[in-house]
FIZALO-92596 format. One record per residue (C-alpha): chain; x, y, z. Coordinates in pm, whole numbers. Each point is the difference from the previous one (the first is absolute). Layout:
<nodes>
<"A", <X, Y, Z>>,
...
</nodes>
This chain:
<nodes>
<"A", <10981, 10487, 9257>>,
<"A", <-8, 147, -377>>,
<"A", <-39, -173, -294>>,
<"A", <300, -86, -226>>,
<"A", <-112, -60, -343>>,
<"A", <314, -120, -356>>,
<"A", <-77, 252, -208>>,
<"A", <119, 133, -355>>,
<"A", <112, 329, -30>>,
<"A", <-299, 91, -196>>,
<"A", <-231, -188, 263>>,
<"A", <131, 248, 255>>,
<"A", <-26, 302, -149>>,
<"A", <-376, -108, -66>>,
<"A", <13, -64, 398>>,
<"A", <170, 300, 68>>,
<"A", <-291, 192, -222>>,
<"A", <-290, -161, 189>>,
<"A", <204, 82, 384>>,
<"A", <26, 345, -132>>,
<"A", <-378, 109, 19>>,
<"A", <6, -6, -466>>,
<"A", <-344, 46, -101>>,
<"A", <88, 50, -374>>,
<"A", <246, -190, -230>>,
<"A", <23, 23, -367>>,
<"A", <260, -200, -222>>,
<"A", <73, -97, -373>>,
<"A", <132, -360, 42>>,
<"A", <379, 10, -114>>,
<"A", <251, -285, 137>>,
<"A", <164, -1, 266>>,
<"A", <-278, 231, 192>>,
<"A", <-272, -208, -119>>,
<"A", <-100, -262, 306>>,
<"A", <-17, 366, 242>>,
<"A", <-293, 84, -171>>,
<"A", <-129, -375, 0>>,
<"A", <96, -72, 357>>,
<"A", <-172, 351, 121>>,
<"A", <-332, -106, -161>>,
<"A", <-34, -284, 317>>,
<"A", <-46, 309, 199>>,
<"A", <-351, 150, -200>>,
<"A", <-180, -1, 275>>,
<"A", <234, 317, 167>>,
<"A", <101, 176, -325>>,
<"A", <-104, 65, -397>>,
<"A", <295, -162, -230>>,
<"A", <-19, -6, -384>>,
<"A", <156, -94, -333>>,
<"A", <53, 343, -173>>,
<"A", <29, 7, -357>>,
<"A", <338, 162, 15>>,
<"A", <225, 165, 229>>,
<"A", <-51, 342, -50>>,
<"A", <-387, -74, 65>>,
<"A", <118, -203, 361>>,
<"A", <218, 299, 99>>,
<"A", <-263, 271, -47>>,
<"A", <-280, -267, 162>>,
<"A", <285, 30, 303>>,
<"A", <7, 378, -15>>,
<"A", <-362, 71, -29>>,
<"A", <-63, -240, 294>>,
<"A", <282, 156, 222>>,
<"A", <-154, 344, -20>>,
<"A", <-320, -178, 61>>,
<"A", <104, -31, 336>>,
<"A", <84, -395, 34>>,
<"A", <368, -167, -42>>,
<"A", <48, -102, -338>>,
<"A", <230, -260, -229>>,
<"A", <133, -31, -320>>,
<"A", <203, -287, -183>>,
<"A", <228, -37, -327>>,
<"A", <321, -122, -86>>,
<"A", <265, 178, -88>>,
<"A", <-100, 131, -385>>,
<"A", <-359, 6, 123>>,
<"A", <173, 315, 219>>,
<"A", <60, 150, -336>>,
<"A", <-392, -16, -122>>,
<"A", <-60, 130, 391>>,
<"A", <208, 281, -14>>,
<"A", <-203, 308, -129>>,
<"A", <-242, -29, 334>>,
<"A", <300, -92, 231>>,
<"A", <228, 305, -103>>,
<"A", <-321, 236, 87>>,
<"A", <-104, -210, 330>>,
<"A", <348, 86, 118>>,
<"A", <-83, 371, -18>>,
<"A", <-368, -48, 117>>,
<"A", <95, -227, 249>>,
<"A", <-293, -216, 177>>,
<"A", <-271, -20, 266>>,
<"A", <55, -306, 146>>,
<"A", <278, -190, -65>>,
<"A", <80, -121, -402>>,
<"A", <245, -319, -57>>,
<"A", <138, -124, -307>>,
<"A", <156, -348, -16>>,
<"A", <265, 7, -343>>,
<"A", <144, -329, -23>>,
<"A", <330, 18, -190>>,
<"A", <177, -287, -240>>,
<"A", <329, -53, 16>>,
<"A", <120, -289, -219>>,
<"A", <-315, 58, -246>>,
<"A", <-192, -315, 135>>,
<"A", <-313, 136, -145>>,
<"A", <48, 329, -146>>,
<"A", <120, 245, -312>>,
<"A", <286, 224, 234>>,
<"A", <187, 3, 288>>,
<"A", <-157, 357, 142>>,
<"A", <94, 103, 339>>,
<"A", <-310, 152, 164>>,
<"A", <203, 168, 221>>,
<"A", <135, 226, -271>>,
<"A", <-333, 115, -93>>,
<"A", <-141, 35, 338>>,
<"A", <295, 226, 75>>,
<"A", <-100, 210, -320>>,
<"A", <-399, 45, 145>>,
<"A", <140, 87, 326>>,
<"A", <-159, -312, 183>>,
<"A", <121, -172, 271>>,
<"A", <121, -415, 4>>,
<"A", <-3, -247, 215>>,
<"A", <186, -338, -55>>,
<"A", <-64, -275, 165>>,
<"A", <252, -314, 19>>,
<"A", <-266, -291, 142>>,
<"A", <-351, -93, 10>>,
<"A", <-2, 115, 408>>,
<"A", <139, 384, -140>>,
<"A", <-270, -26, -317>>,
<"A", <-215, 1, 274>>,
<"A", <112, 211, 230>>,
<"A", <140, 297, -277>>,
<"A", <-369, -42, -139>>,
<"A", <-135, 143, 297>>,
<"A", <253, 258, 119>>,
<"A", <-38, 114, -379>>,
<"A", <-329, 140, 74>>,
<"A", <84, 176, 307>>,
<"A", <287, 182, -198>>,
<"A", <-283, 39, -270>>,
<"A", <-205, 185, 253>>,
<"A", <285, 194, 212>>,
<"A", <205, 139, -291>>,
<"A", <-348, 37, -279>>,
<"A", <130, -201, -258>>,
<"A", <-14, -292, -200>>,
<"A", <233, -295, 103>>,
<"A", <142, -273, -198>>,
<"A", <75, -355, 105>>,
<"A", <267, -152, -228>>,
<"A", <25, -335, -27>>,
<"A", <191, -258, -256>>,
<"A", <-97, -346, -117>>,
<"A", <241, -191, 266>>,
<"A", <-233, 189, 261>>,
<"A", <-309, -9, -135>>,
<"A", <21, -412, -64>>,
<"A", <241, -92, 295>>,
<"A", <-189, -89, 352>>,
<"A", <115, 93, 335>>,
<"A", <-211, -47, 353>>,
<"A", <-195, 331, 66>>,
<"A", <-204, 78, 310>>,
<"A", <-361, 47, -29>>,
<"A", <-152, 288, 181>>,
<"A", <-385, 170, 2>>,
<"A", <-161, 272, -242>>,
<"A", <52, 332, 105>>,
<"A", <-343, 174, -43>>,
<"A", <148, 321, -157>>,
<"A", <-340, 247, -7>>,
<"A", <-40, 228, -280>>,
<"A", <54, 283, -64>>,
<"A", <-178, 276, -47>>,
<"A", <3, 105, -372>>,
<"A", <146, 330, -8>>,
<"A", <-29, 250, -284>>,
<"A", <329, 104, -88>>,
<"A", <4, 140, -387>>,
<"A", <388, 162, 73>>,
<"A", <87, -356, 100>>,
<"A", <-179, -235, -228>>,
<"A", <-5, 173, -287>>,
<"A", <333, 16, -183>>,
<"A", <-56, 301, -218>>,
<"A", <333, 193, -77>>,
<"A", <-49, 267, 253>>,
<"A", <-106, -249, 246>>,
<"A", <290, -243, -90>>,
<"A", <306, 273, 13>>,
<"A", <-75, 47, 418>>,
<"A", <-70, -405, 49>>,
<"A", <334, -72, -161>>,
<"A", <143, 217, 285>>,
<"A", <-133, -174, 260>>,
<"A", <86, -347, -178>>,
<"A", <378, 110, 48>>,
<"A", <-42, 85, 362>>,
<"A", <-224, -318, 94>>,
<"A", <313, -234, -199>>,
<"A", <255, 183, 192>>,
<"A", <-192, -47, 334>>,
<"A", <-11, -347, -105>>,
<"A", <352, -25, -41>>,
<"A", <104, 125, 339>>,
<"A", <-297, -201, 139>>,
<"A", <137, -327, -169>>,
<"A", <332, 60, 222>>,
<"A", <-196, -135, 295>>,
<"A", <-226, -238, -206>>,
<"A", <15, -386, 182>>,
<"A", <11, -136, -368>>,
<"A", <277, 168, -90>>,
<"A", <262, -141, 296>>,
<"A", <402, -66, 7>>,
<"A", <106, -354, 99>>,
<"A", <378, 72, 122>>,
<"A", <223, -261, -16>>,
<"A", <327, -10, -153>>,
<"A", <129, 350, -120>>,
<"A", <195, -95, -255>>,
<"A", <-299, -36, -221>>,
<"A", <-294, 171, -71>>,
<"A", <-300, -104, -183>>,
<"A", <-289, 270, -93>>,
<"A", <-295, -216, -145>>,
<"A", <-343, -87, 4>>,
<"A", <-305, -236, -83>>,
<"A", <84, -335, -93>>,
<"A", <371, 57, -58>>,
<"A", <16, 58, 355>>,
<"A", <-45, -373, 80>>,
<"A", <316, -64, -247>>,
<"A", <191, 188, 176>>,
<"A", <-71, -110, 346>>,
<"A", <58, -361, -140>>,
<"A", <314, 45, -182>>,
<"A", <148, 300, 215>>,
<"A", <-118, -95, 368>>,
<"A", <278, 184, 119>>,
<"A", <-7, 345, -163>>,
<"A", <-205, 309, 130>>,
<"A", <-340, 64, -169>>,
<"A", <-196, 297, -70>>,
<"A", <-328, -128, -65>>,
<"A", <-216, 224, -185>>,
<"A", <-415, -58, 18>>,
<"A", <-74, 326, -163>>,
<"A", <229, 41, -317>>,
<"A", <-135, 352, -104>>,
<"A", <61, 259, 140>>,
<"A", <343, -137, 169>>,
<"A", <90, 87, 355>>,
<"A", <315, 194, -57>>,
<"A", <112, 54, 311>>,
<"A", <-76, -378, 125>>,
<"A", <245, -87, -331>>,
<"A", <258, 247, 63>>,
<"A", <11, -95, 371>>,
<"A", <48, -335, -97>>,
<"A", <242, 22, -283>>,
<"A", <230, 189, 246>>,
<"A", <-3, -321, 237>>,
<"A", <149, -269, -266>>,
<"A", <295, 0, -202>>,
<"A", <-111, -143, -346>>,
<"A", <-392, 126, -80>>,
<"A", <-202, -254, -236>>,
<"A", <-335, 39, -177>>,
<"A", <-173, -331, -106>>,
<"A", <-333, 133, -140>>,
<"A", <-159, -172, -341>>,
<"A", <-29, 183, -341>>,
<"A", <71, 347, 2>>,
<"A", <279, 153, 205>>,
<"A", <-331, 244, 219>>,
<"A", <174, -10, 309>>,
<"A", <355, 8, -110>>,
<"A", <-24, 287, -209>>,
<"A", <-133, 242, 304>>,
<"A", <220, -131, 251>>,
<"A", <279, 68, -259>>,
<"A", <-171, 342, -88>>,
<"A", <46, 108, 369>>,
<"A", <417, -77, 5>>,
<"A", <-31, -328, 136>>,
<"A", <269, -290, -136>>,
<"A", <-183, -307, -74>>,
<"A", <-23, -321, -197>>,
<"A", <-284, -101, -256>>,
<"A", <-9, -39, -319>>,
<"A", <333, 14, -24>>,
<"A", <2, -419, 142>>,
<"A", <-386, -74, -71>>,
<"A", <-178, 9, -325>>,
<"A", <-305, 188, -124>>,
<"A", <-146, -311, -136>>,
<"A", <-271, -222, 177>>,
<"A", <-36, -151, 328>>,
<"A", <325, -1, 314>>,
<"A", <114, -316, 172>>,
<"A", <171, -96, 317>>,
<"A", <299, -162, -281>>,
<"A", <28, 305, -166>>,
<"A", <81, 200, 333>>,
<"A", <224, -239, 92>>,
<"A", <165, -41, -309>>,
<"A", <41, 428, -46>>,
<"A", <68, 62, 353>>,
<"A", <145, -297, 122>>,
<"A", <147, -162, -284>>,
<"A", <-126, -304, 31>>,
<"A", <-90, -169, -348>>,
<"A", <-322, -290, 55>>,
<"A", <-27, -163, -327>>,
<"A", <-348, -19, -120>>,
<"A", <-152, -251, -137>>,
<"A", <82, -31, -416>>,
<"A", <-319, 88, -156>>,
<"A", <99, -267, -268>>,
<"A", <-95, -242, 252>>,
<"A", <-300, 167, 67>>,
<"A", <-365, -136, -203>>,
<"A", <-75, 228, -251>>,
<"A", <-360, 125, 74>>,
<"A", <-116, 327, -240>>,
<"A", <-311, 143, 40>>,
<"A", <-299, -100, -239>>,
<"A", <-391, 48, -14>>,
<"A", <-148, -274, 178>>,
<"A", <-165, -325, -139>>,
<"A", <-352, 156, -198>>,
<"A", <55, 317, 48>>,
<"A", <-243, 218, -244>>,
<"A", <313, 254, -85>>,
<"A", <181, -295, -185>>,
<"A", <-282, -81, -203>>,
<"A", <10, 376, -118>>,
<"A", <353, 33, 13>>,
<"A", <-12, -286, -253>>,
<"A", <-231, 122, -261>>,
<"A", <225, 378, 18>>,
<"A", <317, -227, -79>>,
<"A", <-131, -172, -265>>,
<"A", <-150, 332, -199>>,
<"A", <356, 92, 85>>,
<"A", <-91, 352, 138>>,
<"A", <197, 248, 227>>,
<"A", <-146, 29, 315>>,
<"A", <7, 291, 264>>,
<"A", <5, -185, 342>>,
<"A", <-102, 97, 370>>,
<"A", <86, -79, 365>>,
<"A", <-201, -333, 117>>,
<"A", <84, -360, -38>>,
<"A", <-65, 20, -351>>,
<"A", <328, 181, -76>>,
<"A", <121, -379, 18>>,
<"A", <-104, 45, -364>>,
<"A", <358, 121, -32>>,
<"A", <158, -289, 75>>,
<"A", <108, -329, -176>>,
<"A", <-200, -183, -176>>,
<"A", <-300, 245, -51>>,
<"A", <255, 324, -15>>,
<"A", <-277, 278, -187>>,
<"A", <-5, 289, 278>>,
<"A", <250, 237, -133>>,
<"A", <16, 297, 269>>,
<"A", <-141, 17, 375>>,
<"A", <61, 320, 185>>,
<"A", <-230, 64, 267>>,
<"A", <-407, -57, 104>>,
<"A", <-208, 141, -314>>,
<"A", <309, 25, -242>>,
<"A", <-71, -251, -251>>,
<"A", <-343, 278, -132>>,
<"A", <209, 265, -16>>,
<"A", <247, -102, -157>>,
<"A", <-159, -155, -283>>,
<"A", <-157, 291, 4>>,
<"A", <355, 184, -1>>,
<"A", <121, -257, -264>>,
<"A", <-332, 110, -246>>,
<"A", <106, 345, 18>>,
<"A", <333, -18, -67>>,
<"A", <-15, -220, -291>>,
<"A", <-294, 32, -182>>,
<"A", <-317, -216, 21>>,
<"A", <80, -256, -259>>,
<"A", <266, -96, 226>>,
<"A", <-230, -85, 293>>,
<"A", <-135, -266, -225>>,
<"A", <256, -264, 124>>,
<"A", <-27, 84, 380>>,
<"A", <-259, -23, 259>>,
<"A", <28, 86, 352>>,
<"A", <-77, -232, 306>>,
<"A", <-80, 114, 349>>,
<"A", <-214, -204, 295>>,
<"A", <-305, 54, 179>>,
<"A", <130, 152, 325>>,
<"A", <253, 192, -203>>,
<"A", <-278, 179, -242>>,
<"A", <-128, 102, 323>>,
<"A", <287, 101, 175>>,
<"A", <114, 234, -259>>,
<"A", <-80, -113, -332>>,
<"A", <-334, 154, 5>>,
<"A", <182, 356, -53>>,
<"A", <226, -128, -276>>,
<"A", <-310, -131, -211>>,
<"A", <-205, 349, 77>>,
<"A", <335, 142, -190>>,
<"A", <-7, -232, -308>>,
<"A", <-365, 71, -73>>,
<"A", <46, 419, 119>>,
<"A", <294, 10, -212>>,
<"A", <-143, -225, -319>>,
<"A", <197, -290, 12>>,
<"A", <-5, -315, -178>>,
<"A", <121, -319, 138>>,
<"A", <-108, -334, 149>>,
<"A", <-1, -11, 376>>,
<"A", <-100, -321, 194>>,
<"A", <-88, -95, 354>>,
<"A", <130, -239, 140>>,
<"A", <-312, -111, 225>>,
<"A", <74, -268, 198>>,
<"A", <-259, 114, 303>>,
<"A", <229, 59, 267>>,
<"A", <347, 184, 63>>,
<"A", <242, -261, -61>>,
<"A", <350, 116, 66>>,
<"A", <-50, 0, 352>>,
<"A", <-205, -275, 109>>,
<"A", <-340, 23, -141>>,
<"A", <-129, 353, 169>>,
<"A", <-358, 175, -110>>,
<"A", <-32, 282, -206>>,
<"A", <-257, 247, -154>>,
<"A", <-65, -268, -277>>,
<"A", <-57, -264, 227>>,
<"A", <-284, 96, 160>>,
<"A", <83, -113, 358>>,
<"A", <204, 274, 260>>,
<"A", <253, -82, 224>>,
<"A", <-259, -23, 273>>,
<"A", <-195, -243, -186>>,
<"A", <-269, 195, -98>>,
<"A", <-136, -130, -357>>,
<"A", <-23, 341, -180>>,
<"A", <-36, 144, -354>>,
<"A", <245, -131, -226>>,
<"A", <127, 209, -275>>,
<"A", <-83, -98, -295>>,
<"A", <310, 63, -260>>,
<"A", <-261, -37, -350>>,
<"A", <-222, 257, 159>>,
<"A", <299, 219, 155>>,
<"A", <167, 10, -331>>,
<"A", <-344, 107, -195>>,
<"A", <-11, 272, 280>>,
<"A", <401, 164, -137>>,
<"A", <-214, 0, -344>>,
<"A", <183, -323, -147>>,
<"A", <-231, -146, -254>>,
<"A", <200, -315, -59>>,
<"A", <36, -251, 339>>,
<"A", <-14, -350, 27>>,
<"A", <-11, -260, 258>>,
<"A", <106, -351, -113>>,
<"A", <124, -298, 206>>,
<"A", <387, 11, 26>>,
<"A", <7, -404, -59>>,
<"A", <-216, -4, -306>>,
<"A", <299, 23, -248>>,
<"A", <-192, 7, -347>>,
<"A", <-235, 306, 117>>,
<"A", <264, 170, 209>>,
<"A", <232, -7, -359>>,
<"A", <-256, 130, -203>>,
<"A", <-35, 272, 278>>,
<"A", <282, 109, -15>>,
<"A", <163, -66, -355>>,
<"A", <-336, 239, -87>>,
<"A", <54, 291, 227>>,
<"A", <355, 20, -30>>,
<"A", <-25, 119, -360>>,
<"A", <-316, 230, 44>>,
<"A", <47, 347, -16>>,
<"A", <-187, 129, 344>>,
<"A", <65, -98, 366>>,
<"A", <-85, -324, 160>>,
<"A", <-44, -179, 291>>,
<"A", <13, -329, 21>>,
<"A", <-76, -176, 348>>,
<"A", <140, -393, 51>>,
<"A", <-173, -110, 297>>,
<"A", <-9, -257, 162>>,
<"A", <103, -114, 379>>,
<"A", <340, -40, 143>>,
<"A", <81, -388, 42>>,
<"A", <76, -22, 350>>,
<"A", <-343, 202, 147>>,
<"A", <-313, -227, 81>>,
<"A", <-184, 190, -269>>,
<"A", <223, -251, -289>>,
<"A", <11, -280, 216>>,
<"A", <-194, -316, -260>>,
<"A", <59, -381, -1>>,
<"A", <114, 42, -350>>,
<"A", <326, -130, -136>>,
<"A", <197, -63, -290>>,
<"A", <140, -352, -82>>,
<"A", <247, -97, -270>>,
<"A", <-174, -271, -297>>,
<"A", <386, -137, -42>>,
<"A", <-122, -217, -320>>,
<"A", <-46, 356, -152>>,
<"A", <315, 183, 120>>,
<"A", <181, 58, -313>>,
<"A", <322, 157, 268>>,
<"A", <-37, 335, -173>>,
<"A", <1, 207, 362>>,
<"A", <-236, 213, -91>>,
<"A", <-195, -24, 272>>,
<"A", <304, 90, 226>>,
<"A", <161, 357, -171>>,
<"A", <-246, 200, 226>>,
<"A", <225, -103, 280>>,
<"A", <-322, -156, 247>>,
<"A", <182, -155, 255>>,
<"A", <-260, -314, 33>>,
<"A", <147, -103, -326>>,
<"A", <363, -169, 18>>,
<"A", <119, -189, -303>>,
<"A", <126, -396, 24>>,
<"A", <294, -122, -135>>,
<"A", <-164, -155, -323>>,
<"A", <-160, 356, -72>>,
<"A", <-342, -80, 126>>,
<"A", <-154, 224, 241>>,
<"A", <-135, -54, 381>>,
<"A", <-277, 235, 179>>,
<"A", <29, 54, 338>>,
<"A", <-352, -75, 166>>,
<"A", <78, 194, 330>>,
<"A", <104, 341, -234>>,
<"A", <-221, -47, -234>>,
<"A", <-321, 232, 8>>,
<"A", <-142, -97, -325>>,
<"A", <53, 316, -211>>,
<"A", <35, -174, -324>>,
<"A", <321, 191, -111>>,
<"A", <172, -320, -122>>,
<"A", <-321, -150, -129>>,
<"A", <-66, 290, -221>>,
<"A", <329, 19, -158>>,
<"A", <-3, -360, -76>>,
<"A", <-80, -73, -304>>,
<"A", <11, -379, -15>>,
<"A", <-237, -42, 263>>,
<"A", <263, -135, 229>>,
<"A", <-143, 170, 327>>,
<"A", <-380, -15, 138>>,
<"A", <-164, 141, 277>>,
<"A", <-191, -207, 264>>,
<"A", <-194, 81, 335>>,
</nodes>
């Protein structure tokens, strides 16, 4: 009897991986595809898995493996696709050895992320073909038929997947490795290498292998019609799949588990058996737009929005008519988002408010810096931003207007892509104050390793990069490091470079709160005969302070990891620290 195993979405794919026969994974962590990558790594002893420092790097790691001659895996979310897509558009001409995956895990309802992009729309644009699973048994499953189709049709495949799937768990059967062999590394320079003359005859054959596909798809087992009830028809796919079986039970359903390229005739076949054709799909109207393209009547967009994540109410309320009254979100506790109890960013955060400076942000927790009560970060755009556009910023208005801005970006992200925006600043002869946030680990999604850390996903301890030395390398004379809770020397820091006229780095280190590396018995108490009620202490916004109702202050023991925020901006000597 086989093994049944609750799984996450992302648990199974990392299942589905190890099944497979993957020797090679590579992956920039980036929520909600994070846990594959950290659920895959159980399986070391079969397969290589690693933290890349970005996604472009994971993807070509993928493709260089592939040709290699061993099944290879990449990982990103959705705007991590974008960083990935210079290698990806070429793989899909090159196409692989053995078989190449890409897991793209998708946001709707922006639960972690800067845009609502639908990786189907850009997988249809590099000609790649994507499967969409609606449980944690299909994550599985669609994870290993996605190399086969790798293999059979030469290309890259894509497994999209969205933050419902990716976080939800469903039972999924276990089954045993499949020992793929090698294979032999063939040298292939019309294939692999995508020079223009080489290129304009692989883009041929990418047409004919997606139109293969196509026909193929008609006769795919994912891609199945549940007839019921003719009077409606439902086209749909992934997770939206389970609304509709919940909400419509008796309507006929064309499943989809690849999404790109479509099966036409399996659609047109079925849109000729019902009398009213629906298709529930999140985002972007991918699937409607073809099946409209090809003279087919159908409702979309037209009932659903564009915006965020379906629900079983909302078909029932635009198909059925059935109104279910939510609940008011007036009666719903109030919970915004805020940098956790000691975190280093704060303290830095702090000392940018009070020099009252413009600041360039990036993506990370710290871009909590733009909200109430700390509210400095001015712009966030994408990973490695905040450089270049301070750098943008300089050159548009004039150097003595860089004087009252600094940039801040954070370890993991100066790595990811931040590393190209500083080689700019100093190639182009920039001014400007850039700091690091260096709090030792990447944050945002749940404390993963990176080149600065000096520990790989595998756990081997390693050579960390060391930003002082790094930045000397680029040829930039002025870096510091100082420790992001010392407030007096951190000031001085900055209030000094700020005004100079050459580039700077500046480099506020010091340990996330909630890793073992910060973990101390040290605490702050309140000295209430001192308290003077002036809530000083609390405008940083820590959330182990709370105020009492005669205006003295309490510390929360259990939050509170002893940075000495409060303490330092006391000036009445109405805090101390003790072990």
């Amino acid at each position: 009897m086989s093994e049944k195993r609750l799984m996450l979405g992302n648990e199974a794919i990392a299942r589905g991986l190890y099944e497979a026969g993957v020797k090679v994974a590579s992956a920039y962590p980036g929520t909600p595809s994070t846990e594959i990558s950290e659920n895959l790594v159980q399986y070391k002893d079969s397969l290589y898995c690693e933290w890349a420092p970005n996604e472009k790097v994971a993807a070509e790691v993928a493709f260089g493996a592939s040709i290699a001659g061993v099944r290879s895996f990449a990982c990103m979310k959705m705007v991590g696709y974008n960083v990935a897509a210079d290698p990806v558009y070429s793989a899909a001409y090159a196409g692989v050895g053995r078989g190449m995956v890409l897991c793209v895990a998708d946001d709707p309802g922006l639960y972690s992320s800067q845009n609502e992009q639908d990786t189907r729309m850009v997988s249809r644009a590099a000609q790649i073909p994507v499967l969409e699973p609606s449980d944690s048994q299909e994550a599985k499953d669609m994870t290993k038929l996605a190399y086969e189709i790798s293999e059979k049709y030469d290309k890259p495949v894509v497994i999209r997947t969205t933050t419902r799937l990716a976080h939800s768990q469903g039972v999924v059967e276990l089954c045993p490795r499949e020992e793929v062999p090698d294979k032999e590394y063939e040298k292939n320079i019309a294939k692999n290498v995508m020079l223009p003359a080489n290129a304009i005859r692989r883009h041929v054959i990418v047409e004919e292998q997606m139109e293969r596909l196509s026909e193929d798809a008609c006769s795919f087992s994912i891609n199945r019609v549940e007839m019921r009830d003719a009077k409606i028809g439902v086209i749909t796919s992934g997770i939206p799949y389970t609304y509709v079986r919940e909400a419509l039970p008796d309507a006929s359903v064309l499943k989809l588990g690849m999404v790109h390229p479509l099966p036409r005739k399996l659609i047109e076949e079925f849109a000729s058996k019902v009398d009213r054709l629906i298709v529930f799909e999140e985002l972007m109207p991918v699937i409607e737009e073809q099946v409209r393209s090809w003279g087919i009547k159908c409702e979309g967009k037209d009932l659903f929005t564009k915006l965020g994540e379906y629900s079983a109410n909302m078909l029932r309320e635009k198909v059925l008519g059935e109104k279910i009254e939510a609940v008011p979100a007036s009666d719903i506790p109030a919970r915004p988002p805020i940098l956790c109890p000691g975190c280093p960013h704060r303290s830095t955060f702090w000392v940018l408010k009070k020099l009252k400076l413009h600041v360039a942000g990036d993506i990370g927790c710290y871009t909590l810096g733009a909200v109430a009560p700390l509210q400095v970060i001015e712009s966030c755009l994408c990973m490695g931003s905040s450089i270049s556009s301070l750098h943008g910023i300089g050159k548009a208005k004039g150097e003595e207007y860089l004087k009252d801005w600094v940039c801040v970006i954070g370890d993991s992200t100066f790595m990811h892509t931040g590393v190209n925006s500083l080689m700019n600043m100093v190639y182009n002869q920039s001014t400007g104050t850039v700091i690091i946030l260096d709090n030792r680990i990447t944050g945002m999604t749940g404390h993963q390793d990176n080149p600065a850390t000096g520990k790989t996903l595998m756990g081997d301890v390693v050579t960390a990069i060391d930003f002082e030395k790094f930045c000397h390398g680029l040829g930039i004379e002025n870096v510091f490091t100082v420790n992001a809770y010392d407030q007096a020397a951190l000031t001085e820091v900055v209030k000094r470079e700020v005004k100079a006229d050459h580039l700077s780095v500046i480099v506020a280190k010091a340990p996330c709160a909630l890793i073992p590396e910060a973990k101390t018995t040290k605490k702050c108490v309140p000295v209430p005969e001192n308290c003077i009620h002036c809530g000083a202490c609390t405008k940083p916004g820590c959330p182990a302070l709370s105020k009492n109702e005669d205006g003295s202050i309490s510390i929360d023991p259990t939050q509170c990891n002893g940075c000495t925020l409060c303490m330092q901006l006391c000036r009445f000597n109405a805090i101390r620290e003790v072990m």
